[in-house]
N, C-alpha and C positions, 0 to 999 in steps of 0.2 A: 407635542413632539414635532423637529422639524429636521429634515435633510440637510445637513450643511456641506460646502464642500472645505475641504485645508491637505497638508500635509503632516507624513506621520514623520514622530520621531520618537526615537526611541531611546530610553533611561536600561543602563549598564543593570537594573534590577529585575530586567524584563519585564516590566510597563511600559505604558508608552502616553504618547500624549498626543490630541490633534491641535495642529497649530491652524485658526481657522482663517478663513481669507475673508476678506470684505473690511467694511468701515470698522466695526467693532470688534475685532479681533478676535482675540482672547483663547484658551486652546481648552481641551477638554479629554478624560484621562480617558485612557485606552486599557481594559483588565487585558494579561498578559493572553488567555487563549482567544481574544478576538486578532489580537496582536499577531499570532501565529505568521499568518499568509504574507506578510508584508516587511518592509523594508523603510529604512531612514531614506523620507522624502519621498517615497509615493506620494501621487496626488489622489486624493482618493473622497466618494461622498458618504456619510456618514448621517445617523440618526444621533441626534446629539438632544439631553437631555437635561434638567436641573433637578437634586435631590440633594436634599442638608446645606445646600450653598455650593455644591461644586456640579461643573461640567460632566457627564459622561456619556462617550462614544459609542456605539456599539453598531450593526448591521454594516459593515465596512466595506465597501465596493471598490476597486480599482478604477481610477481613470485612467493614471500614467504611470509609467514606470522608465522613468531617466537612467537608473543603474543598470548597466551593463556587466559588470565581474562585483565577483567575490572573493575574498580571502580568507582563509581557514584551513584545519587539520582533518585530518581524514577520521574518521571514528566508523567502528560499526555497531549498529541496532538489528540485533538479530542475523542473519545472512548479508542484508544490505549494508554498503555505504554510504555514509553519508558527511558532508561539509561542516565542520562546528566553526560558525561563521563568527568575526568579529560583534561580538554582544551591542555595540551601537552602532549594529548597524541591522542586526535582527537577533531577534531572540530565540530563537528558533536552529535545529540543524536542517541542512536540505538533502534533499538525497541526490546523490552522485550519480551521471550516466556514465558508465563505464564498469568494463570487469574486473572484478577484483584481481585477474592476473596481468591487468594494464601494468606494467613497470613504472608508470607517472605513481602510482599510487602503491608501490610495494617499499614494507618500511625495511632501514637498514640500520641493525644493531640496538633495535631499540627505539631509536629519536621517533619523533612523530614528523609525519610526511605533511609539508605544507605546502597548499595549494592555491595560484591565484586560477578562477574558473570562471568561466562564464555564463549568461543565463539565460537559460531558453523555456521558457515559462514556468513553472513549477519545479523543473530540475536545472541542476547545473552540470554544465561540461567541463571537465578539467584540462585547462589551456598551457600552465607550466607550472614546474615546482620550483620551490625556492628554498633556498638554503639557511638555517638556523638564522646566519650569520646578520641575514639582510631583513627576517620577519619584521621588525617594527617599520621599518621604511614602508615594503610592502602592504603591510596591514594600514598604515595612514594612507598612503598615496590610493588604495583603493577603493579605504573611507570617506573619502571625499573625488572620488570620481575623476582621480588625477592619469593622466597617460605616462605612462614608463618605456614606452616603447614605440620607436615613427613607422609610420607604414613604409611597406617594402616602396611604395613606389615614391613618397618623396624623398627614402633615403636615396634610391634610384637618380632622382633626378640631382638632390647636390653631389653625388660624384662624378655626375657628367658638366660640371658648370663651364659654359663657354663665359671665356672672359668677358668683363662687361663694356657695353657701348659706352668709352669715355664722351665723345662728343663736342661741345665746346663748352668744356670745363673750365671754369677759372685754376690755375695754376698755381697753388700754395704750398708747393714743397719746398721754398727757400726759406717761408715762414720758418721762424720754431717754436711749433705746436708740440704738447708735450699731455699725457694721458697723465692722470692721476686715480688711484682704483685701490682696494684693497688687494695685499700681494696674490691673495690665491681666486682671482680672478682672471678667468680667459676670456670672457664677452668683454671686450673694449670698447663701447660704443660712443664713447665722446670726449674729444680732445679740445684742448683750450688753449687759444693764442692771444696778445694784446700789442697793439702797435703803440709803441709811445707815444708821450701827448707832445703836439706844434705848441705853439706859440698863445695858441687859446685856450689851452689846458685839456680839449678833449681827448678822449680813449678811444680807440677804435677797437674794439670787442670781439672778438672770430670765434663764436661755438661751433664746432664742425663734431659732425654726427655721422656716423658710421649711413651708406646712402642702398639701407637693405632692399630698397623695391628695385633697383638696377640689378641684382640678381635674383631674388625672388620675383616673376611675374604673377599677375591679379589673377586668382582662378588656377593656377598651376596646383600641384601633389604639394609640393610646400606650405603655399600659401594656404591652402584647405588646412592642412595638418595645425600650423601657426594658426590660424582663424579659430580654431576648436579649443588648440590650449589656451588662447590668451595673452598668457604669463608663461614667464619660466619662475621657474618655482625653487626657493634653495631651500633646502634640505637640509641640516647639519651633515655634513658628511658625502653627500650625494646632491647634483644638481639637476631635474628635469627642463632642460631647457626649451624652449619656445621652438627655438628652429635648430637643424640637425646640426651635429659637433662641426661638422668638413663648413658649415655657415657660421656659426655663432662662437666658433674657436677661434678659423682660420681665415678663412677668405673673407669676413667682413669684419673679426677685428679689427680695430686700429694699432696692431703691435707694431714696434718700435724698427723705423729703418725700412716700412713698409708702404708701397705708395696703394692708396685708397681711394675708392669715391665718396663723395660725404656731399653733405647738405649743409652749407655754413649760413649760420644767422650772424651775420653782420652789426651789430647796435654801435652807435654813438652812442659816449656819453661824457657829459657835461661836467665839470668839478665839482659841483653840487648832487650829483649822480642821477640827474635827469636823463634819460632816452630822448634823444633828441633825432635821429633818423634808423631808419631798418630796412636792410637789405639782406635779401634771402636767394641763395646761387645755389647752383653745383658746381662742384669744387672737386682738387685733387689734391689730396693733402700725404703728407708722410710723419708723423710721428718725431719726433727727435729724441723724444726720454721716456721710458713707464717708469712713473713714481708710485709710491706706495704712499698712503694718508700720512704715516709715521715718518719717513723722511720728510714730507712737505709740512709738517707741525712744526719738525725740530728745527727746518730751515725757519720757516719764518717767525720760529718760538725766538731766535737768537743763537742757535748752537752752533759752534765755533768750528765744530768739525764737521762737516756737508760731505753726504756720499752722494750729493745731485751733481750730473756735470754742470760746470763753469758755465756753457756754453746757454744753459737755460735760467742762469742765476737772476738777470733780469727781468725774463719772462716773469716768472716767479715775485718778484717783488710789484711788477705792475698788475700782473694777477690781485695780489693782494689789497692796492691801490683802486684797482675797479671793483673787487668785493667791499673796499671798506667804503664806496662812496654809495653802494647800492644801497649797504647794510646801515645808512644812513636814512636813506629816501625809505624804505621800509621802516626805521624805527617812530619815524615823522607819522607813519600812514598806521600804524597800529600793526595788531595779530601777533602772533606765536611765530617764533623757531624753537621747536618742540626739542631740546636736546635732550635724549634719554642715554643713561646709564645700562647697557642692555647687557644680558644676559650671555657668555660665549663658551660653548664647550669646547675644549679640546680634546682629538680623537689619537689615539694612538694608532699609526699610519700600517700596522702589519694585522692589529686583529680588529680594529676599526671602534674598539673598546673607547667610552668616554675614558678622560683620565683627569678633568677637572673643571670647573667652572669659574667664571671669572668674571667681574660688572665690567664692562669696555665701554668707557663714556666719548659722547662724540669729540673732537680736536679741535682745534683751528682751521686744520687740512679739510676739514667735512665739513664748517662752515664756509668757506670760500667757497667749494665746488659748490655745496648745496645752493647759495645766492647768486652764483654765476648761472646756472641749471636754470633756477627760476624763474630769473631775466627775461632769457632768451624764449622760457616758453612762455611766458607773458605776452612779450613781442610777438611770437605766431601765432599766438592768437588774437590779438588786434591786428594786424595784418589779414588772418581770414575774415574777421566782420568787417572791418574797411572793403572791401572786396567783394562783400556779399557770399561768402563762399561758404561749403558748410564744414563742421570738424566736431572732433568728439570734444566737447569741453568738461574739462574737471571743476564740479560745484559742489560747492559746500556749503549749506544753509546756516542761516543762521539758529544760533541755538531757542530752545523753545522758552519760555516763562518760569517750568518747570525744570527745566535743566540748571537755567542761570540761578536759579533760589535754592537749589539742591548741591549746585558749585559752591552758593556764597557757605554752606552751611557747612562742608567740608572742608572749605578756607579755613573758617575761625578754629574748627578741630584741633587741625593742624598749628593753631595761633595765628592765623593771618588774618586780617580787617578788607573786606573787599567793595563796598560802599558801589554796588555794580548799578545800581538804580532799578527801574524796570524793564529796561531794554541793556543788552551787552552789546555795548560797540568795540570794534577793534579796537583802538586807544585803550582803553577801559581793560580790554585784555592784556594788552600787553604792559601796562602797570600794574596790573598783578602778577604778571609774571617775572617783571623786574624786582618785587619785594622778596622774591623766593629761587631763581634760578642759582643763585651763589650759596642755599642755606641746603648743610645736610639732609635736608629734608625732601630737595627737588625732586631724587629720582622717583619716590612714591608721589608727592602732588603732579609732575608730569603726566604718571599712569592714572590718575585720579581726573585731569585735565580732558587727558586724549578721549578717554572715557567720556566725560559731559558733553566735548565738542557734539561727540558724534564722529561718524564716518562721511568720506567725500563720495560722489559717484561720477559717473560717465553719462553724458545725454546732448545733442543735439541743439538745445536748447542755450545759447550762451548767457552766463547768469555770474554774481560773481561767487569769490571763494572767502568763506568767510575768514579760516583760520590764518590766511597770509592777507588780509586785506586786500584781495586783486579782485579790482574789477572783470576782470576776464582771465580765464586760466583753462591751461590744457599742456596734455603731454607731447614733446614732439623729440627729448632728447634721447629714450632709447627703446629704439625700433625692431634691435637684438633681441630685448628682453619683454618688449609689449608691443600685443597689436595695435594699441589703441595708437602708440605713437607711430607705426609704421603705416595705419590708415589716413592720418595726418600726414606724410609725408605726401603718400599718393595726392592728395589734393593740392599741394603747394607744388608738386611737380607736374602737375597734369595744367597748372594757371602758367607756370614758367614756362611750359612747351607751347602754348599759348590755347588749351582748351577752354571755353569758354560757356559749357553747357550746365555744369553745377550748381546749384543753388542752396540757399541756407535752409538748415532743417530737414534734409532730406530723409524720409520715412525707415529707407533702406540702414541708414546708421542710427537710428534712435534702436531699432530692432537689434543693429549690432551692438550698441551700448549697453543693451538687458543684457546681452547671451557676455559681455563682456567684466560687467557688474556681478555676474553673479559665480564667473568662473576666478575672478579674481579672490573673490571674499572665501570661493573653497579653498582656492592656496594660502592665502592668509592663513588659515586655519589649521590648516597642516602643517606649514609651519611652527608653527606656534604650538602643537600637539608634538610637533619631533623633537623641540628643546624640551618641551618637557618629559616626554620619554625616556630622555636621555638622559633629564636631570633625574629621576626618577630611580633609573638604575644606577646612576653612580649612588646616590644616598642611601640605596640599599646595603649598601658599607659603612653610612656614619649614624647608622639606627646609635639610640641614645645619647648622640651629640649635642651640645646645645646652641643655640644660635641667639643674639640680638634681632628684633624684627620691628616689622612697623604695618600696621593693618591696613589694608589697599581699598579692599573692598567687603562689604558686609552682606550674608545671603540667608535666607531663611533656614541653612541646612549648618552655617557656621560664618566663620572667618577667614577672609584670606590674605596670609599674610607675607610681606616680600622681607625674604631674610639680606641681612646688612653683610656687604661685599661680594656676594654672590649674583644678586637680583633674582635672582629665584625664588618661585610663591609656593607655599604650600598653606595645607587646609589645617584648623581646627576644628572639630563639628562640635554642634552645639551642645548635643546630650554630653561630652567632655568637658564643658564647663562649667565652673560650679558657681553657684548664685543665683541657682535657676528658680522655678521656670523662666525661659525668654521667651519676649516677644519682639516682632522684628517689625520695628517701624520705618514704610520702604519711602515715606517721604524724605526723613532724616537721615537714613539710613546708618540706624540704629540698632541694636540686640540691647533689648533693656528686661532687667533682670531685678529679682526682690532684694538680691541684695548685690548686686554689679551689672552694669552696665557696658558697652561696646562702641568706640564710635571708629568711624574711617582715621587714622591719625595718631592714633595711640599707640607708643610703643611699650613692647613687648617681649619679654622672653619665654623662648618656646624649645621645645626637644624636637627632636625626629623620633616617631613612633614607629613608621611603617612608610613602605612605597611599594605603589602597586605600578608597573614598567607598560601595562596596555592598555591604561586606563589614565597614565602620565599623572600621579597623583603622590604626593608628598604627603603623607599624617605625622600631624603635630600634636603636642600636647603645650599647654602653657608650666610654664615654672614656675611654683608658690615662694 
């Protein structure tokens, strides 16, 4: 028997499981009444034990507790109240400090009183109620330890904003710099200009970024507030933004007709789409056009009738001309431009009701932006190791032995030959991803791709990135919506004013990189839990509908599979299908059965059985 320590999490069946920390990982099950006391993501130590071939936890001690609220309905046990908290996130109700004649917690007509609380050791305080309407937002966003709301004192401080110190700005509002963004976007943080080419064919490239630390100061009520969040977080429906509306709407948008400070990166480049110099200013720029991705598609799809003004029409086409020389120099150098077919609800704008789903695959207009975007931060970040200087760089490993072998094997699934060798180089990738980007089949091998890659992180340490082939990579284009790139900024403007005390690797941002790594990956998540949510309760209407699908991923508890034209996954479990018993072979990632079998790749037709709206869970059944 030995003391291990890990983190709990907790399964929607009230069990749980410790995920353990150290070299050897591995997690070990938690029976529901040790489970009790505790919370998704306690750190906690633990007697962990081996019997029949499995882990179990038991004598459970607290070391930390990260979770500060709760969300849940008020219930009573006996005389008392208590919290009936979101199931993944404890299993357990808590008892409520407050009295039953608190009007926070008095029901009306019926409905049940929903509460987000907070926690002061064994009990909770109830902090505000929330309305029918907004429960699933609320319930994600404080599943994953997301903030809804900015402290009184950095809202304090952006309505007092003194204008910012221009300075000796370089002067680009003759420029015409023109935003391009999805229409219902208000953070504007990056605008793109191009100088025609002289007589030697080069571009002169102008990324101008919204320049947030000239009103955000380091250590201010804002800056703390932004430091915490990380990210701004979109929501379906609802956006938790990074930094308060009066910053991240208005006064550091780049909207249209608006003079700005911005930070422009500067690149040459060459007709072969070489970078050939970089220059990084503060700038004062103005906007000239907000386009939407769907006007900038159709313009440079060929469409005859252009609701862009004239006046940006050539902007526009040399835009084009520097994406298409970059999008050259990248295809030479390997990696992925991951285009996914993604998943889009629309809300109906009075009761905030889904009212359909839709696959929305990337444009033309999102490949441009996105290869101009990467340029430039490619550039600042060779600029900061030339310099010595330190920055958070985005790295992405290369994939493991076991990944690339478990890629090739859901290639061939799928019908594709990948001949990868035993190391995956970039080249390598993205000739497989040439054989399949144009085949009905890409939006599932995509999710199948992104998956093997792996994910990127945040670290001090400059390394390269495997998925775009860049030897150095890091975010610097929007500072609205990430710390990470507004911590960059500070550095390139603190070498520009001419500080010269910085150095590479500094301790203080590898620490920021953790607290940033790990607040990003909760919003991802939440994310990613609100479209399903939401897909969830729309389908609660198309119970017994049938759909085309295609199997994404395979799990010991079933299938998961993404239905055609919607992009939306839902589950088969495995006691529902027939041919059994399965076994799940996780090298292959296979369900093989006596008399059928399962692989990643297979398409399928499937019903809608059921959907559970807090749990964001589609049930399917297959069609004989």
């Amino acid at each position: 028997m030995a003391e291990q320590r890990g983190r709990i999490i907790v399964n929607a069946r009230g069990f749980g499981f410790l995920a353990l920390e150290g070299e050897s990982g591995g997690s070990a099950f938690i029976a529901p009444p040790d489970l009790n006391p505790f919370l998704e993501g306690d750190l906690v130590f633990a007697r962990v034990e081996q019997a029949e071939g499995r882990f179990t936890a038991s004598h459970l001690r607290l070391v930390e507790r990260t979770r500060t609220e709760l969300f849940g309905n008020v219930v009573t046990h006996g005389r008392r109240l208590f919290l009936r908290t979101d199931r993944l996130v404890s299993n357990t109700d808590w008892p409520l400090d407050v009295s039953p004649e608190d009007p926070l917690v008095q029901a009306e007509s019926g409905a049940p009183v929903l509460l987000v609380a907070e926690l002061r050791g064994d009990v909770v305080v109830p902090r505000r109620r929330v309305i029918e309407a907004e429960a699933d937002l609320e319930r994600i966003a404080v599943r994953h330890g997301l903030r809804t709301e900015f402290s009184p004192a950095s809202l304090a401080e952006a309505a007092r904003l003194p204008p910012p110190a221009l300075g000796a700005r370089r002067d680009l509002r003759s420029v015409p710099i023109v935003t391009i963004d999805a229409p219902s976007s208000r953070d504007l943080d990056d605008a793109l200009a191009v100088l025609p080419a002289p007589e030697d064919g080069g571009l002169r490239l102008l990324v101008s970024i919204a320049d947030v630390a000239a009103l955000v100061p380091e250590a201010s009520a804002m800056d703390l507030e932004a430091r915490q969040r990380a990210t701004s977080v979109y929501l379906a429906g609802r956006v938790l933004p990074m930094l308060p509306h009066a910053l991240s709407e208005e006064a550091l948008s780049l909207l249209p007709e608006q003079d700005r400070p911005a930070l422009t990166v500067e690149l040459r480049i060459d007709p072969e789409g070489h970078v050939t110099s970089v220059d990084i200013y503060e700038s004062l720029i103005r906007s000239h056009a907000r386009l939407s991705y769907t006007q900038v598609a159709e313009f440079l799809d060929g469409d005859a009738i252009s609701s862009i003004p004239e006046e940006v029409h050539a902007t526009l086409r040399w835009l084009r001309t520097a994406a298409a020389r970059i999008g050259a120099q990248r295809s030479a150098r390997g990696g992925v431009e991951i285009v996914r077919e993604e998943a889009y609800v629309s809300l109906d704008e009075t009761s905030g009701q889904p009212t359909q789903i839709d696959a929305r695959p990337s444009t033309s207009a999102h490949a441009l932006v996105e290869r101009l975007m990467v340029v430039a931060n490619e550039a600042v970040a060779r600029w900061l190791v030339e310099r010595g200087l330190p920055g958070l760089f985005r790295v992405h490993d290369l994939p493991s032995a076991d990944a690339v072998r478990s890629l090739s094997a859901f290639a061939e699934n799928f019908g594709f030959e990948t001949g990868f060798g035993s190391v995956l180089t970039p080249r390598a990738l993205a000739a497989f991803e040439t054989q399949f980007k144009s085949s009905p089949l890409a939006p599932a091998l995509y999710t199948v791709l992104g998956r093997a890659l792996g994910p990127a992180r945040y670290t001090v340490h400059p390394s390269p990135h495997f998925g775009l082939a860049a030897p150095l990579y890091l975010h610097f284009t929007s500072p609205i919506r990430r710390y990470a790139d507004l911590t960059v900024h500070r550095v390139v403007k603190g070498y520009l004013s001419g500080q010269r005390d910085r150095f590479a690797g500094e301790p203080q941002l590898e620490s920021l990189a953790v607290h940033i790594n790990r607040t990003v990956y909760r919003a991802a998540k939440a994310e990613v839990e609100r479209l399903r949510a939401l897909s969830a309760r729309l389908f609660v209407s198309r119970i017994g509908e049938r759909f085309a699908g295609r199997i994404v991923r395979i799990q010991p508890f079933g299938l998961m599979v993404q239905l055609a034209s919607s992009g939306v996954a839902g589950s088969v479990a495995t006691e529902a299908l027939r041919g059994g018993p399965f076994h799940y072979d996780r090298v292959s990632q296979t369900l093989r059965g006596a008399g059928h079998s399962y692989m990643i790749g297979d398409a399928i037709e499937v019903r809608v059985v059921g959907a559970n709206e807090e749990l964001g869970r589609i049930e399917l059944a297959l069609e004989v």
